[in-house]
N, C-alpha and C positions, 0 to 999 in steps of 0.2 A: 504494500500500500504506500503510495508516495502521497506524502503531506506537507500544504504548504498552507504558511500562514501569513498573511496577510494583517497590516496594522488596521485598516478602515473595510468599511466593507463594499468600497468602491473597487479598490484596488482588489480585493477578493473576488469580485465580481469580474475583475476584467481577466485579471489571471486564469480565473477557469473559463472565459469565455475563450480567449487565445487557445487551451490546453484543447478543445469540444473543435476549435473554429481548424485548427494545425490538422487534426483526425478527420474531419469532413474534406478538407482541401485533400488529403492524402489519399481517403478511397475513392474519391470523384479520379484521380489521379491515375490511379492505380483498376479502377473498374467502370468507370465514367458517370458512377450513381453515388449516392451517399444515403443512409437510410437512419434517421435521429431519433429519441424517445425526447422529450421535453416535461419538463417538471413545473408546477407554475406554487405558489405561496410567496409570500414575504419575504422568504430566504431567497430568492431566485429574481427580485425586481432586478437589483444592478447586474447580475450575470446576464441574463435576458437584454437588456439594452448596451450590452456590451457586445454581446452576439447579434447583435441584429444591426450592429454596426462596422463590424466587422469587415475590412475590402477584400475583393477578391475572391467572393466564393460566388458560383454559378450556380443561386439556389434552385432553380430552373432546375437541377439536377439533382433536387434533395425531397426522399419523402419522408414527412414526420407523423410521428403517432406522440399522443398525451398519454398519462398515467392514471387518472382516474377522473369521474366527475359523479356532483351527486344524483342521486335518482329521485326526481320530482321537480327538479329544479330550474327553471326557467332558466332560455341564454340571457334574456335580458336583465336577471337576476345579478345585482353586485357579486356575489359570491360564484356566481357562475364562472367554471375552468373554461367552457369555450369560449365567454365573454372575455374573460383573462387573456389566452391567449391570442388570440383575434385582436387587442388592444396594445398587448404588450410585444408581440413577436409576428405574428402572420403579417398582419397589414401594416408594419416597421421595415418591411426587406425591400431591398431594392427592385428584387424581380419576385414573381412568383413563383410558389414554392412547384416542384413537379405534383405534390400533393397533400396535402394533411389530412389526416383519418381523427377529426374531431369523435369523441364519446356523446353519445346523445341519451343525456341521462331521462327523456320524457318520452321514449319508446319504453315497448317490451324488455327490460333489464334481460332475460336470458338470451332474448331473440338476438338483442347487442353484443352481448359478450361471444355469440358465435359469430355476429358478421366480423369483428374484430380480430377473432382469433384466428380466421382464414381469410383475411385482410395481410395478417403481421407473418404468417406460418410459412410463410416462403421467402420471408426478408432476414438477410443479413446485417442486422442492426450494428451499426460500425461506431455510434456513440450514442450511449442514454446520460442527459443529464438529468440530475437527481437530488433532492433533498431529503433533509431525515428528521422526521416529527419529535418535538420534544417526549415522546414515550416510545421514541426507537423504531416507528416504522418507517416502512421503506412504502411510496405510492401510503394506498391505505390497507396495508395488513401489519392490523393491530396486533400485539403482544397476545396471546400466543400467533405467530404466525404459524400458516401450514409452507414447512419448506420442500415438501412432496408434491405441492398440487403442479399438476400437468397442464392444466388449461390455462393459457394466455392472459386471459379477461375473468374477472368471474364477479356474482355480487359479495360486497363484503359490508357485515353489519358491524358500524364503527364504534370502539370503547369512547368510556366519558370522556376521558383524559384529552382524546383525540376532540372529543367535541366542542370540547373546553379550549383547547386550541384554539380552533376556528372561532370559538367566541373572544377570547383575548386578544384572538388578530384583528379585531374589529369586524370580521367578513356578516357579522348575525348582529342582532340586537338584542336579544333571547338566548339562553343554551335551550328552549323549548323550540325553536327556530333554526334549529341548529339539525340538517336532514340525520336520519339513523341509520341510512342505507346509502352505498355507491355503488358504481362499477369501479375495480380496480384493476391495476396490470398485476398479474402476479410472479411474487420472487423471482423464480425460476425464469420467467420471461425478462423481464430486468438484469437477470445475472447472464443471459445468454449474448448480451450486448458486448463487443468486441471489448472495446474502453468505456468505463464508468469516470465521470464528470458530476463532482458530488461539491454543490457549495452549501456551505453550515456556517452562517454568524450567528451572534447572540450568546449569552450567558444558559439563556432559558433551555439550550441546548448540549451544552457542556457535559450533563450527566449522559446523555445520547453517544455523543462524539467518544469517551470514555469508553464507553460500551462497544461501539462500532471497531474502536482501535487495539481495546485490550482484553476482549474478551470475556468470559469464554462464549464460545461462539454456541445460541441456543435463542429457540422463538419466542421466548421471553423478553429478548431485546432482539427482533427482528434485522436491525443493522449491524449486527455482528455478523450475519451470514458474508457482510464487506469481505470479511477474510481472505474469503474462500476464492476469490474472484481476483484473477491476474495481473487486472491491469487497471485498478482502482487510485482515481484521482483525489485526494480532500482537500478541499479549497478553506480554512477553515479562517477568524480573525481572533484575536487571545483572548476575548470572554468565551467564545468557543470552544478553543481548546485550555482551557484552565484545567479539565483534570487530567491531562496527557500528562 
């Protein structure tokens, strides 16, 4: 696991945009396609505008898929992932993307998770960026995660802690408001991704980051399964990494 730390989380932001932006240039290069997973929260605003600033990628050449979004939830919903991304990263690029496979959290939840999973199931994911929730997940599988599940997509019903997140981040105004259910990517599909591109600020994160880095690796802290994984990037800034 190579980890870098960054003093602000500007600079954290750009560093793993560079480390995501080198690995898409390289397999467009190398196979004339590039295939990205994209992460969206709080932790990922300056990465995200950092990538999408980026010169010299031919996005025209890049398909992305998201990690999760909730089920019920309007795009034009603040908290809404496709509204996220669409604001923060799609309609930011200089050209258009070859494709993005947005999650449509207000269909059929199963019907989704299999157009998804034979959407992603013949792609060579060359970078997933990624963040990691103050109770250790990875997308949205919450502690206990299953590190066995097969399927790409699946629905996943979200712990408190997790929802409490989402309310501290401002995204709700309510933890009652706060959806119980998403579509998520799951581990196994996220760890199949060439290079991992993981940015983590914040304090609120620190006992996570610990977790991810020192183990032991077990679905009780879902981001330890980082381990396991080759070629894992951590982009982190020192309230972050305070328990390293």
């Amino acid at each position: 696991m190579n980890i870098v730390i960054k003093e602000t989380k500007q600079q954290l932001g750009q560093a793993a945009a560079r480390c995501g932006a080198d690995a898409i240039r390289q397999a467009i290069a190398r196979r004339g396609q590039a295939d990205i997973i994209v992460a969206t929260g709080m932790s990922q605003f300056e990465m995200l505008e950092a990538l999408a600033g980026e010169k010299d990628i031919p996005w025209h050449c890049v398909t992305g898929f998201h990690l999760d979004e909730y089920i019920g939830l309007a795009i034009t919903h603040p908290a809404s992932f496709r509204l996220y991304l669409w604001q923060r990263f799609v309609s930011r690029l200089p050209l258009p993307l070859r494709a993005f496979h947005f999650i449509d959290g207000q269909t059929d939840p199963q019907a989704e998770c299999r157009r998804l999973g034979e959407l992603i199931a013949d792609r060579h994911v060359d970078v997933a960026f990624i963040g990691i929730g103050e109770n250790g997940h990875l997308a949205f599988n919450d502690p206990p995660a299953d590190f066995n599940r097969k399927d790409a997509f699946f629905v996943a019903d979200l712990d408190e802690a997790c929802r409490r997140q989402q309310l501290g981040e401002g995204w709700f105004p309510t933890l009652d408001t706060v959806p119980r259910q998403a579509i998520s990517m799951s581990i196994a599909q996220i760890l199949a991704a060439e290079k991992i591109v993981c940015a983590v600020p914040d304090a609120r994160k620190a006992k996570a980051v610990a977790a991810a880095v020192k183990g032991p690796v077990t679905p009780l802290a879902p981001c330890s399964i980082l381990q396991r994984h080759g070629d894992v990037n951590l982009f982190l800034d020192p309230p972050a990494a305070a328990g390293l």
